[in-house]
Backbone as a ProteinNet text record, in pm:
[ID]
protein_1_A
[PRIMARY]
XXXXXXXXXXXXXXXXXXXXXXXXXXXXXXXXXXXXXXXXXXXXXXXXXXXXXXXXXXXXXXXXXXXXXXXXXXXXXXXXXXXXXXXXXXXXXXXXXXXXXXXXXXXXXXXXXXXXXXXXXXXXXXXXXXXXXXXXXXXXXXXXXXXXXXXXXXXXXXXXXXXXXXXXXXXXXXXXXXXXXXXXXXXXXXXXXXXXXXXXXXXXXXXXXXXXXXXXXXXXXXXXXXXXXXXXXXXXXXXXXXXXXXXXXXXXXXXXXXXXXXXXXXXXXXXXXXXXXXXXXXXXXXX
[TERTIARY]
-1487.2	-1446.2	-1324.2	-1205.8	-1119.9	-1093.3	-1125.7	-1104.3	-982.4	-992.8	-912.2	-788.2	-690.3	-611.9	-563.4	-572.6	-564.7	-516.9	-322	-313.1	-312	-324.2	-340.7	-220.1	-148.3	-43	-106.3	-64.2	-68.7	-220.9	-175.7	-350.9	-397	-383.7	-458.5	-552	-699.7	-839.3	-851	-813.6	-810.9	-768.3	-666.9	-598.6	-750.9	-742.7	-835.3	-987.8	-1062.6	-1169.4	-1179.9	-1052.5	-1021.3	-1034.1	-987.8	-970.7	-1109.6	-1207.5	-1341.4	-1446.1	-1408.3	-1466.1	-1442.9	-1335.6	-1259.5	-1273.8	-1317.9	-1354.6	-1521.5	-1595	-1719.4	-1781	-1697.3	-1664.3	-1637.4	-1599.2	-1596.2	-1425.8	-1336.2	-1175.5	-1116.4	-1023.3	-930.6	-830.2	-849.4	-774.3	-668.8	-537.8	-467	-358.2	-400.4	-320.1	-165.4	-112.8	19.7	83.9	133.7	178.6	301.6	447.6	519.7	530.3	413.7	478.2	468.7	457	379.2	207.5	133.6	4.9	-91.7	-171.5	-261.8	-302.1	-367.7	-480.8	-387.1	-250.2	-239.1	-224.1	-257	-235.9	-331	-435.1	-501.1	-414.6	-326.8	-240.5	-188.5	-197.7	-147	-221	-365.7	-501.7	-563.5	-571.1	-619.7	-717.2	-781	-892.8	-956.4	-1126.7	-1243.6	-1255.8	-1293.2	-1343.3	-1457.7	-1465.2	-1671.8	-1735	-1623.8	-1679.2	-1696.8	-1756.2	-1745.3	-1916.5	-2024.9	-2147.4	-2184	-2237.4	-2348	-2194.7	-2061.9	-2024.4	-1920.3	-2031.6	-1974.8	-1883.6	-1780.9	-1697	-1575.5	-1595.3	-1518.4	-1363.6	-1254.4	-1147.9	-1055.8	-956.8	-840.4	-806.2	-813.7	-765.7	-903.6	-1001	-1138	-1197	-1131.5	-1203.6	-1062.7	-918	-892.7	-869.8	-965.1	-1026	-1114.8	-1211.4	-1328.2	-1266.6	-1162	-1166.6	-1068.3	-984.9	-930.5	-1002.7	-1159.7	-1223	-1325.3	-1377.6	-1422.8	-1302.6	-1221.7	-1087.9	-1127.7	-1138.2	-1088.9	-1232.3	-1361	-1486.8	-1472	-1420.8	-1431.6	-1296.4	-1263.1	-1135.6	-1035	-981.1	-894.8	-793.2	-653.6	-506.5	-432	-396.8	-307.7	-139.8	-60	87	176.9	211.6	321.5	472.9	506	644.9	703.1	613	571.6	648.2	731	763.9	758.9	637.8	615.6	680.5	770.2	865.4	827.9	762.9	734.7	638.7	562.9	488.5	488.2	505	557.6	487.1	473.2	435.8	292.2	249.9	137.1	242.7	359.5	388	417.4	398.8	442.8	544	683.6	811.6	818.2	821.6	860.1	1016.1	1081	1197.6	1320	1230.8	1322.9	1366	1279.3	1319.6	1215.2	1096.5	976.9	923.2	864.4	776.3	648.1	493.7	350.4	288	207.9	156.3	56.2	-24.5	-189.3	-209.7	-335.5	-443.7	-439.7	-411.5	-411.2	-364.4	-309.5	-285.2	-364.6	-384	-429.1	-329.8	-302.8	-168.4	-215	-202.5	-250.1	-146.6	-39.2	75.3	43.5	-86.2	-94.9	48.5	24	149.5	242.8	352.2	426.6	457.2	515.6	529.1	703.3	650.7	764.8	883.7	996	1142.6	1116.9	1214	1230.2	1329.8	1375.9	1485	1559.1	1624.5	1733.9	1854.3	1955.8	2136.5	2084.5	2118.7	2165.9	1978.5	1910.4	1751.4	1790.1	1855.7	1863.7	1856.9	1943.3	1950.2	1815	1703.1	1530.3	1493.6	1462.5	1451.9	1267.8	1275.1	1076.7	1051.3	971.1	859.2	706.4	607.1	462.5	460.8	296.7	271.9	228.4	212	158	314.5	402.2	533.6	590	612.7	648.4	490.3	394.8	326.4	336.7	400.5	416.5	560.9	638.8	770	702.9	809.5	746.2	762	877	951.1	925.6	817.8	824.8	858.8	859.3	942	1044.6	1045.1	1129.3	1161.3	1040.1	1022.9	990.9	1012.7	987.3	1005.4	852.3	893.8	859.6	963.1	874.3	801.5	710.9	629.9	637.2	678.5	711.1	574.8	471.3	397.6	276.7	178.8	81.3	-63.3	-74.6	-183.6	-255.5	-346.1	-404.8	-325.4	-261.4	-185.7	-45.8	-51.3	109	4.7	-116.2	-168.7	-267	-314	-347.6	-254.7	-124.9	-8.3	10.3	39.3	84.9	-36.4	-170.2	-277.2	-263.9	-263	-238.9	-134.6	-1	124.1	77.8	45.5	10.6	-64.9	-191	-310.7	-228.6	-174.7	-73.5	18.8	23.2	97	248.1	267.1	448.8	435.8	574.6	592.9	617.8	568.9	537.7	547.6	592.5	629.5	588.6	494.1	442.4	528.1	592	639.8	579.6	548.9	504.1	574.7	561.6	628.8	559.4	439.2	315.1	266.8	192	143.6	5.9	-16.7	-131.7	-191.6	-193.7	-225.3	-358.6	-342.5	-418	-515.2	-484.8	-546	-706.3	-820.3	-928.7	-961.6	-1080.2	-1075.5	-1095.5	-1138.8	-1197.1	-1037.1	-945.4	-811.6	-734.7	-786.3	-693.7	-748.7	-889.4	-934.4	-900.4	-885.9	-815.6	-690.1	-634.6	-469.2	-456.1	-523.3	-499.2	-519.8	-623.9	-665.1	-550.9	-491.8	-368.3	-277.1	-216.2	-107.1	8.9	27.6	118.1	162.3	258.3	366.7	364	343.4	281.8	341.9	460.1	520	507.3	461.8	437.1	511.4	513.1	620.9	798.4	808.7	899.5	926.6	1087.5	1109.2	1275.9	1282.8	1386.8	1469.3	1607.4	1700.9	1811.3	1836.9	1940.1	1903.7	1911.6	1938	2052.3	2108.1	2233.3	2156.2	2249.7	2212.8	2310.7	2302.9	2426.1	2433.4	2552.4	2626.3	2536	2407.4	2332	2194	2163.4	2083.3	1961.5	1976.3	1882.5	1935.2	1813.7	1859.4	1814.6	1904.2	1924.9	1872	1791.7	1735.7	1733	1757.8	1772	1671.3	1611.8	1492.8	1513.4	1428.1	1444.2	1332.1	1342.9	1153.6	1154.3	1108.6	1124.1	1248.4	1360.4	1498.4	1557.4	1523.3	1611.7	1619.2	1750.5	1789.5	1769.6	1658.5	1691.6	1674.5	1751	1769.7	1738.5	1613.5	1591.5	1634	1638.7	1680.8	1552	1555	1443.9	1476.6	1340.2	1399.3	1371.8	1250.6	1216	1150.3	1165.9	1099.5	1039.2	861.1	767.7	777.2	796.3	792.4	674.6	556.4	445.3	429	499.3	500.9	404.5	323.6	235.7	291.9	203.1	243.3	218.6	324.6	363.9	339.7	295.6	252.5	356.8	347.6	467.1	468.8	462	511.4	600.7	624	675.7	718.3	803.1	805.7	781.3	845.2	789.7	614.1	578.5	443.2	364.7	382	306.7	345.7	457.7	449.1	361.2	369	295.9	108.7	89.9	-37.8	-88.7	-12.6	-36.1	-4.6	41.3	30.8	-28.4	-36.3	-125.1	-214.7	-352.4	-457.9	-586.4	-538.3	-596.3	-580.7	-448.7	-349.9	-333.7	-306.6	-251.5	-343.6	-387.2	-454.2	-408.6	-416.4	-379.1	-489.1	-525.3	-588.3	-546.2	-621.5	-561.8	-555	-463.7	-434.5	-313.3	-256.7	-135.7	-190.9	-336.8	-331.5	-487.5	-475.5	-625.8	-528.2	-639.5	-568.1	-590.3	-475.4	-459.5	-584.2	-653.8	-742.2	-848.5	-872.6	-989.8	-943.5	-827.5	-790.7	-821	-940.4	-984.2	-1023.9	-1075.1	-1167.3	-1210	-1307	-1432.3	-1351.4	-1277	-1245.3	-1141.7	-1086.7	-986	-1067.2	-1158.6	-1306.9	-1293.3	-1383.9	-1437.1	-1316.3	-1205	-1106.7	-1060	-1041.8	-1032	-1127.7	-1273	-1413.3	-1371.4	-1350.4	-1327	-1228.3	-1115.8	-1003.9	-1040	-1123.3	-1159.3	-1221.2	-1354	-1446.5	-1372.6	-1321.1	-1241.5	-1153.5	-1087.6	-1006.6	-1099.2	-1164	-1240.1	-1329.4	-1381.7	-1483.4	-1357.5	-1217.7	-1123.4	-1120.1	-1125.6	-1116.8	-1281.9	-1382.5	-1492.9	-1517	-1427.7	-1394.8	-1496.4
-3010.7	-3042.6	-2959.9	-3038.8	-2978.2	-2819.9	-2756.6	-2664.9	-2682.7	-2702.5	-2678.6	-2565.7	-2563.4	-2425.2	-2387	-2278	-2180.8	-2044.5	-2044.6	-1873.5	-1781.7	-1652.4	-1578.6	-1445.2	-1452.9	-1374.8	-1246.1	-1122.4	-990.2	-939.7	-823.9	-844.2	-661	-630.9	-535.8	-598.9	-487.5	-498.3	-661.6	-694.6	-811.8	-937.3	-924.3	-1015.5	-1047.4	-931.3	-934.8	-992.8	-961.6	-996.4	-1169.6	-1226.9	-1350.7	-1414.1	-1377.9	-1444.4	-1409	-1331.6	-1331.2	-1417.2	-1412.3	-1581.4	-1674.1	-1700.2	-1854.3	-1881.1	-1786.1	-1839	-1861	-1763	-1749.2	-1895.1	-1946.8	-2059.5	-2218.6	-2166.8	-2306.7	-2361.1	-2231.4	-2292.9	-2209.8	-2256.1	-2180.6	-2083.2	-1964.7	-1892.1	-1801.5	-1763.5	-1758.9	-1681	-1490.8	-1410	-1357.5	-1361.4	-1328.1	-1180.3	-1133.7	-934.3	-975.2	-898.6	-887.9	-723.2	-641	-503.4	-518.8	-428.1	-451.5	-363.9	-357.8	-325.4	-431.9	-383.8	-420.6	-323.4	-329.5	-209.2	-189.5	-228.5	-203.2	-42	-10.9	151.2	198.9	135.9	244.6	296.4	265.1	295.9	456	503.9	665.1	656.4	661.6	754.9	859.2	920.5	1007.8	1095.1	1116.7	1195.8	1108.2	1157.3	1075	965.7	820.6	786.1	768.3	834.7	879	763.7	629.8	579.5	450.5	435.9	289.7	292.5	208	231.2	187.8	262.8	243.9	308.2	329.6	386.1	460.6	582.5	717.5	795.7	901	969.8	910.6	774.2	723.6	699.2	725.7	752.1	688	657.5	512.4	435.4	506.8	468.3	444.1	497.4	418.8	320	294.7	160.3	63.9	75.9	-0.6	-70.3	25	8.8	-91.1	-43.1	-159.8	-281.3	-318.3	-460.1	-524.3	-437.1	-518.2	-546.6	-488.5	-561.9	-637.1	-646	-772.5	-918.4	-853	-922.1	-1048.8	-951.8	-987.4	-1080.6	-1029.4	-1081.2	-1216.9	-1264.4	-1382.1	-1495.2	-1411.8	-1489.9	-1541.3	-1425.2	-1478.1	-1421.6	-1473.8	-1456.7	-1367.5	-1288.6	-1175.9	-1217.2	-1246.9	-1237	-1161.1	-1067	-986.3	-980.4	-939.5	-974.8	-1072.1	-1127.2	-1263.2	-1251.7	-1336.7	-1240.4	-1445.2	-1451.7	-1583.2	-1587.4	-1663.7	-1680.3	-1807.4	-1875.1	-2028.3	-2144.7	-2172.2	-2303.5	-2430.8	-2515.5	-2651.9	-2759.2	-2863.3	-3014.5	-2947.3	-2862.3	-2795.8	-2769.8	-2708.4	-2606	-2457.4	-2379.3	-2201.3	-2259.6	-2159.8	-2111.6	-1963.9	-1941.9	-1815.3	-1767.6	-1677.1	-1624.7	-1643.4	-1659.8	-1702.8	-1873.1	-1952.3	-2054.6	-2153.1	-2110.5	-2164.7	-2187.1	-2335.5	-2430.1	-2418.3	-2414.5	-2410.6	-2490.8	-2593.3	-2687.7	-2604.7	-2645.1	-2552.3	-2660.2	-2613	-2692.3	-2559	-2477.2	-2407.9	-2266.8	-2134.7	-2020.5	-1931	-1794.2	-1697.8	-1607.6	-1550.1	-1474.6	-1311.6	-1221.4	-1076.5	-1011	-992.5	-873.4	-779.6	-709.6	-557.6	-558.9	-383.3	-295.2	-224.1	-210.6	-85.4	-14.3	134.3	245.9	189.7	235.8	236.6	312.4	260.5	350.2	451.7	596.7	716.3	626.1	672.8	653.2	773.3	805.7	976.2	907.6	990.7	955.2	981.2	944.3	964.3	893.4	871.4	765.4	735.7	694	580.3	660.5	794.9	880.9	903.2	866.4	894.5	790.7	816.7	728.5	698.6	569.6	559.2	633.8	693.7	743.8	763.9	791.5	811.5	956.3	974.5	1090.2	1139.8	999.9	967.6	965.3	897.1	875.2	996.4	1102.5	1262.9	1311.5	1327.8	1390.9	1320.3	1242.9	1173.7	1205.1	1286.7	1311.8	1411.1	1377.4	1415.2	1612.8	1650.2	1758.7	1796.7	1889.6	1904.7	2031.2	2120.9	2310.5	2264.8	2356.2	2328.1	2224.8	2140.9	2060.7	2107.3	2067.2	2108.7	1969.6	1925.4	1807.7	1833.7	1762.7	1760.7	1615	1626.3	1536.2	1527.6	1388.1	1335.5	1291.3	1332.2	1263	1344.2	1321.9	1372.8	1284.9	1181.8	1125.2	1118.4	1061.2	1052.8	1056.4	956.4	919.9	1039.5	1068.4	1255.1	1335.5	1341.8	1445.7	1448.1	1309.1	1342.3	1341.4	1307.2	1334.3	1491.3	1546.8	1679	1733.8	1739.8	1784.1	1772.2	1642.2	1617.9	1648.8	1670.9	1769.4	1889.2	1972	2099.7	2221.3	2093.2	2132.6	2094.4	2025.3	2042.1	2169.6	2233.4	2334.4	2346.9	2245.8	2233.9	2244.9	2358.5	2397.2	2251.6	2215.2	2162.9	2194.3	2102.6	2123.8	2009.4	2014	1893.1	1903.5	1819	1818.2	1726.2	1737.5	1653.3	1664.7	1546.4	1527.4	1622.2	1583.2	1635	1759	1831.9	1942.4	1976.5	1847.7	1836.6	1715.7	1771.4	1619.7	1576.7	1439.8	1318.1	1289.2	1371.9	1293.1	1365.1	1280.1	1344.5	1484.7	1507.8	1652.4	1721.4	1647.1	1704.1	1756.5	1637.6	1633.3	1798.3	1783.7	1909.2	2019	2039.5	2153.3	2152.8	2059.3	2104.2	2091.9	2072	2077.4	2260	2285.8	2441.9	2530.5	2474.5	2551.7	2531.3	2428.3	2380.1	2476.4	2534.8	2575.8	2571.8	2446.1	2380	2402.3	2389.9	2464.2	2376.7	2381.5	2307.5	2355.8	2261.7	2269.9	2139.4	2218.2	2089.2	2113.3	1992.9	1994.6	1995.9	1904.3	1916.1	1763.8	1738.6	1624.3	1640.5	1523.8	1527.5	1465.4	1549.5	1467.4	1433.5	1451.4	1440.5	1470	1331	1390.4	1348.5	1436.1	1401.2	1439.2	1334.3	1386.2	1418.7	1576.7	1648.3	1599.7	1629	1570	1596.9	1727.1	1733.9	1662.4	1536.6	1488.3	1513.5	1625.1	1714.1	1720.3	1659.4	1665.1	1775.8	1742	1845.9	1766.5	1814.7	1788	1867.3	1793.8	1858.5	1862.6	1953.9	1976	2014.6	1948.8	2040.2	2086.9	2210.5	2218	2346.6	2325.8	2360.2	2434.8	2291.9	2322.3	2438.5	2462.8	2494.6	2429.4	2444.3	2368.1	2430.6	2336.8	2427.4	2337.2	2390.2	2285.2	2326.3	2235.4	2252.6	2197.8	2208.6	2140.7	2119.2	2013.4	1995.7	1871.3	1822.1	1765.6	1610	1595	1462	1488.1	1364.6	1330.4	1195.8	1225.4	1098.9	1109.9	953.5	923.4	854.2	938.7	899	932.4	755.6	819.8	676.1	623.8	496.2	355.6	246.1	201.1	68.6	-85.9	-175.8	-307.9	-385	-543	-577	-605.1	-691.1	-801.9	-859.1	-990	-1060	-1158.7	-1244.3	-1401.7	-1408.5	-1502.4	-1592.8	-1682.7	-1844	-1903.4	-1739.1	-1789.2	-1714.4	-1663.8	-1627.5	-1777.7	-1802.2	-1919.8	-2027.4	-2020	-2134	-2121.2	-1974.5	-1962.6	-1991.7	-1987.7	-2033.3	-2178	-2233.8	-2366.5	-2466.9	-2404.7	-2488.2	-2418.9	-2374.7	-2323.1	-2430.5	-2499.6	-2555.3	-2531.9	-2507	-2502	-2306	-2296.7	-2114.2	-2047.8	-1903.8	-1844.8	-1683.4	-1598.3	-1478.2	-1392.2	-1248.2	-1177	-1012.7	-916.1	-792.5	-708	-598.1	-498.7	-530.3	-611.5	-698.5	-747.4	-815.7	-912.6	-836.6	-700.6	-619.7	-522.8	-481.9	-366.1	-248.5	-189.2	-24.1	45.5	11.9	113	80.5	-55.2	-85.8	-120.7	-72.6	-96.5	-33.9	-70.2	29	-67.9	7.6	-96.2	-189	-142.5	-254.3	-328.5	-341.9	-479	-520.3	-456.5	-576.4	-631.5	-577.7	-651.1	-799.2	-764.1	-832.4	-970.4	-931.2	-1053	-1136.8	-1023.7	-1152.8	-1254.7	-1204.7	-1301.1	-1394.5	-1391.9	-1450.2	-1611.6	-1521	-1590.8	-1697.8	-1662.8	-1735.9	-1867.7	-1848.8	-1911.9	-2033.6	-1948.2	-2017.5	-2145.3	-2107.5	-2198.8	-2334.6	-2274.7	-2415.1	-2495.6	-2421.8	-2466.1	-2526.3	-2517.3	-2619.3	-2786.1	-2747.9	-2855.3	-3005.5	-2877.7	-2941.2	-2991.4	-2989.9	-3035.5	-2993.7
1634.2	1497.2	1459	1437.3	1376.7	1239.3	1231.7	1136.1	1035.4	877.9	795.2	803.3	806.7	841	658.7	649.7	588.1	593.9	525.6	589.3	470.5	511.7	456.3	400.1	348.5	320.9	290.7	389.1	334.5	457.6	471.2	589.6	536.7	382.3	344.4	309.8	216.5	253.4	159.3	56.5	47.8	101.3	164.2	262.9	368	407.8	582.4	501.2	382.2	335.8	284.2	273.6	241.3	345.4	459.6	601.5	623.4	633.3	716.6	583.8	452.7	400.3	451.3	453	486.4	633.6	703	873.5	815.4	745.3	701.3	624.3	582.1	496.6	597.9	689.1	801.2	797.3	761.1	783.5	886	910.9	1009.3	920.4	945.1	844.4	966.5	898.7	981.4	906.6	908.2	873.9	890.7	778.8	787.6	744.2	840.7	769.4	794.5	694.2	703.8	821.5	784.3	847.5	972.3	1031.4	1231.7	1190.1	1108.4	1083.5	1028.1	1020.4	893.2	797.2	722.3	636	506.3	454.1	358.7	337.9	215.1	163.1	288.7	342.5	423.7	553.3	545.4	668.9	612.5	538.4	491.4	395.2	461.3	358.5	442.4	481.2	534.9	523.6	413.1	352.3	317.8	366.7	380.6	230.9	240.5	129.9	161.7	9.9	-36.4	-81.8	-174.2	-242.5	-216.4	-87.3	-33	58.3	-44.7	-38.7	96.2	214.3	313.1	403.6	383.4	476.7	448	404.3	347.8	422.2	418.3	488.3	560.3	571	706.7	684.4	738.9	685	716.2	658.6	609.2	784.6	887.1	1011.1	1039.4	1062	1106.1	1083.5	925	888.6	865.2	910.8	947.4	1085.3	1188.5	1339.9	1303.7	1248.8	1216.2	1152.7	1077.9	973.2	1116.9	1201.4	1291.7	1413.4	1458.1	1549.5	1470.4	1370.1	1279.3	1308.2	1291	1295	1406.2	1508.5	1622	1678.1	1656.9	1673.4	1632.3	1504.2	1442.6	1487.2	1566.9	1635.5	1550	1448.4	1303.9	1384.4	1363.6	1435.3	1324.4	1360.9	1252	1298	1255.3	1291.1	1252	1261.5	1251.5	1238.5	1130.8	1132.5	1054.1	1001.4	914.6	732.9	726.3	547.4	476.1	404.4	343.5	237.4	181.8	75.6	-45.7	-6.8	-91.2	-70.4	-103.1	-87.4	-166	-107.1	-147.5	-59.1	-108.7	-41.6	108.6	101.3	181.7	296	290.3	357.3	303.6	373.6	363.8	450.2	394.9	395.2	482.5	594.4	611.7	587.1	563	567	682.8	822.3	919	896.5	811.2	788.4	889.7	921.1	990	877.7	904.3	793.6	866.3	779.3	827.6	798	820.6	714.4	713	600.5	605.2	450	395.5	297.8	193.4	262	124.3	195.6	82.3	68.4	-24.8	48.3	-10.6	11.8	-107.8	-136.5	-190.1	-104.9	-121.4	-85.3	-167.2	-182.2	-129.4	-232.7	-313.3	-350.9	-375.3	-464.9	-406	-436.4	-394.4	-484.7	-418.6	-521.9	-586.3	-699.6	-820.7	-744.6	-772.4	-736.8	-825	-808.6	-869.8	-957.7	-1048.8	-1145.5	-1168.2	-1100.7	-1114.5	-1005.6	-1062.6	-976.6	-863.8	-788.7	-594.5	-526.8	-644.6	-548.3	-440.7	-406.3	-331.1	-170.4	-169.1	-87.1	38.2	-112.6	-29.7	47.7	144.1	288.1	225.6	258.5	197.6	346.7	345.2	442	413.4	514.3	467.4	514.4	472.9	547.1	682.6	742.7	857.6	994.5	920.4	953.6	1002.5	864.8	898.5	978.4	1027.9	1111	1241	1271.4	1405.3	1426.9	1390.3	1479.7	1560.1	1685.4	1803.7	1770.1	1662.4	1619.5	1503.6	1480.5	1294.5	1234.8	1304.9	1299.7	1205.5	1122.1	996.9	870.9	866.6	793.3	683.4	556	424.2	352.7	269.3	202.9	68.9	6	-195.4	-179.8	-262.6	-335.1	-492.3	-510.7	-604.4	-704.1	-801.5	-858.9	-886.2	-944.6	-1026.9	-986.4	-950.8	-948.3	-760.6	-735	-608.5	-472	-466.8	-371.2	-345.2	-459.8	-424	-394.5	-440	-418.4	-237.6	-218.9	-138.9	-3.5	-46.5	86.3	62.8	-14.4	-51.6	68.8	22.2	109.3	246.8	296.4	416.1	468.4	446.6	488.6	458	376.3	355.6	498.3	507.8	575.4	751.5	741.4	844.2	889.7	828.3	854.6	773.6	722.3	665.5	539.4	527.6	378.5	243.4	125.4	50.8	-65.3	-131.5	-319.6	-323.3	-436	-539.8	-693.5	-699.4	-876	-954.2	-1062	-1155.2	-1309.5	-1379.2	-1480.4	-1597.9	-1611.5	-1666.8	-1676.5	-1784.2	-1780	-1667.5	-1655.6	-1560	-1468.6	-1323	-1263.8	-1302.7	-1276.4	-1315.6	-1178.8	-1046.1	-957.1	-972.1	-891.1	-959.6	-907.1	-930.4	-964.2	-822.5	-718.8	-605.1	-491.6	-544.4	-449.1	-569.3	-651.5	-760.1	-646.7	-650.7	-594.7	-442.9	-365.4	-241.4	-275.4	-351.3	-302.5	-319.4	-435.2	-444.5	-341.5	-244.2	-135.6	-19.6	-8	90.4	115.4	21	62.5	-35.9	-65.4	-95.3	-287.2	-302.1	-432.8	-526.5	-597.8	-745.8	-862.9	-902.1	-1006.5	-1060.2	-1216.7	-1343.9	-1428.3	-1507.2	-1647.6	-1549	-1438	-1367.4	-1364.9	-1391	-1343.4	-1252.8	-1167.6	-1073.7	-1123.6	-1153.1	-1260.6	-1100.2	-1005.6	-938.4	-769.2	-657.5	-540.8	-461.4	-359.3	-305.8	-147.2	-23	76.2	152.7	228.7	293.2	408.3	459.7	589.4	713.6	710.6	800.8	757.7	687	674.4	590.2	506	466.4	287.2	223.4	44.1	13.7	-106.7	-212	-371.4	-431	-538.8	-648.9	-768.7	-897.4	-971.3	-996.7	-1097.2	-1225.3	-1305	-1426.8	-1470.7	-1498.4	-1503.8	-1669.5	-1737.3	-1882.5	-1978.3	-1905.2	-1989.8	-1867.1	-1756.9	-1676	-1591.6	-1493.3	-1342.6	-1234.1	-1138.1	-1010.4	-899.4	-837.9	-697.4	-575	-520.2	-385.1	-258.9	-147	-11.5	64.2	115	146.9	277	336	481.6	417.8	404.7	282.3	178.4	106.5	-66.7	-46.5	-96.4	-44	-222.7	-236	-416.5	-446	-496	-520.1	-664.3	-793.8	-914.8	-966.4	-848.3	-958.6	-885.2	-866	-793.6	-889.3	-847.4	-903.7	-875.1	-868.3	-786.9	-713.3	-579.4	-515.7	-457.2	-551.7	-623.1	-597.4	-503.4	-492.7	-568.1	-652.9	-769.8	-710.7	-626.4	-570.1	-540	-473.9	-426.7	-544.8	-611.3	-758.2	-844	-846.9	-914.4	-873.5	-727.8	-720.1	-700.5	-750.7	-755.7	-876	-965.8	-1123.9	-1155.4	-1063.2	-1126.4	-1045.4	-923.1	-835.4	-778.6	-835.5	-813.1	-693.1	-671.5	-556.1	-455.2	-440.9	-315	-288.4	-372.4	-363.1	-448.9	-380	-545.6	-447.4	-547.6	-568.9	-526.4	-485.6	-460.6	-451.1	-440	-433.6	-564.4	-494.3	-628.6	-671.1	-684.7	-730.4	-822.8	-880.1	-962.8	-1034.8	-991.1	-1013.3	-1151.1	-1266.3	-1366.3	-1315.3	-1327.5	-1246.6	-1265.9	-1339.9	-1405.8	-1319.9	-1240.3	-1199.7	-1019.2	-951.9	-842.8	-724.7	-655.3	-559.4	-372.8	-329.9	-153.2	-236.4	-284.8	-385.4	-410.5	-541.3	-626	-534.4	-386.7	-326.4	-229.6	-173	-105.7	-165.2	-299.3	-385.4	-430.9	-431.8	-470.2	-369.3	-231.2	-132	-128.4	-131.4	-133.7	-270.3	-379.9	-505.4	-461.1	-397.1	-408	-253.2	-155.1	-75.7	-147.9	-245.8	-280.1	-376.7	-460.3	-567.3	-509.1	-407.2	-329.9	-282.6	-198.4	-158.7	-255.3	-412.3	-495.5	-550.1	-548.6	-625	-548	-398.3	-340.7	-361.5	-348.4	-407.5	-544.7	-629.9	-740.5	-843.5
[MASK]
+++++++++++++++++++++++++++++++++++++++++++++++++++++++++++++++++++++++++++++++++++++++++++++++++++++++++++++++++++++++++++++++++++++++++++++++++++++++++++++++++++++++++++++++++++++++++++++++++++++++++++++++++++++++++++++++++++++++++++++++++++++++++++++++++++++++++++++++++++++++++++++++

């Protein structure tokens, strides 16, 4: 029997939870990543999550080991390299200009982090924290961290506890991330300045910035090797295939922390939306 085809844009925890409905469901589902991974943010999580019931401790690379041999058990196809731009007449649009037919789309962005807004941004090379602990060379590394909430804090930690010198800045009199990452970051190592914002970076001829701080009406400027900008992160959002998830809800529907409120964006509710956005899809076709 032929299988319905169905792809899946995006192969974080909602993406990959959409595709193991929709095979679960009796379609051919058929994942699409623009990066060369899967796992989404879990690709630079590194400290245990506690809050994911019956499988306590297990940490951002282990359990995206596990969702890619689930993956692989159910015989769902991941493609790589993949950047989906539009859906129309029941085709997906890739960017190289490859047409897909399929019956329908599930569209799982997630988020990316917000640009810095200060002169010379542009200078900051995106990197992770995973990225800087895999040069083969790290003697003399020194990075700032940009941000106040979970994600600065738990890179700050994980570079820290690494061994490499570290500055956390924050805008704020006080970080926001919760209370358990506050109490290890203090134990880390790592340099913690608040009520700090980065008015200016430039990068020197040996590759290595220079950053402008201002931190209560004075200036001071550090050098440093990188700047990871962890200030809150933003839906990425693609207008064509968001459009066409809103007006053709049969065909396309949305999923993730793209279309989740910050306040409520976690494993759980992108679990939970890939399954949604699976169900929803086919209960449209069932009329």
């Amino acid at each position: 029997m032929t299988r319905t085809r169905v792809y899946v844009v995006g192969a974080g925890p909602a993406g990959i939870s959409a595709a193991i409905w929709t095979r679960r469901l009796g379609l051919e589902p058929v994942v699409l990543e623009r990066k060369t991974h899967l796992g989404g943010q879990l690709a630079d999580y590194s400290l245990p999550i506690t809050d994911m019931p019956g499988i306590p401790q297990i940490g951002g690379q282990a359990l995206m080991d596990e969702l890619h041999e689930q993956l692989r058990r159910l015989a769902i196809g991941v493609e790589y390299g993949c950047q989906a731009v539009d859906f129309m007449n029941h085709q997906l649009s890739l960017a190289d200009g490859t047409k897909l037919a399929c019956r329908g789309v599930i569209y799982a962005p997630g988020v990316r982090t917000r640009t810095l807004e200060a002169p010379g941004a542009e200078a900051i090379r995106d990197v992770s924290a995973s990225q800087i602990l895999n040069l083969p060379e790290r003697r003399g590394l020194d990075i700032l961290v940009v941000g106040g909430g979970d994600r600065a804090v738990e890179a700050a930690i994980r570079l820290a506890e690494s061994g490499l010198a570290v500055r956390l800045v924050h805008r704020r009199s006080r970080l926001r991330a919760r209370a358990s990452f506050r109490q290890r970051l203090g134990q880390s190592g790592a340099d913690v300045l608040l009520n700090t914002v980065v008015a200016g970076v430039a990068r020197s001829e040996n590759g290595r910035l220079h950053v402008q701080l201002v931190r209560g009406g004075d200036n001071v400027q550090v050098e440093v090797s990188h700047v990871l900008v962890r200030i809150g992160m933003e839906p990425d959002l693609l207008s064509p295939l968001a459009e066409a998830a809103l007006n053709m809800p049969q065909t396309v529907r949305l999923a993730g922390d793209a279309v989740e409120a910050p306040a409520y964006r976690s494993l759980a509710t992108a679990f939970a939306s890939g399954m949604r956005a699976a169900k929803g899809l086919i209960l449209s076709w069932d009329g």
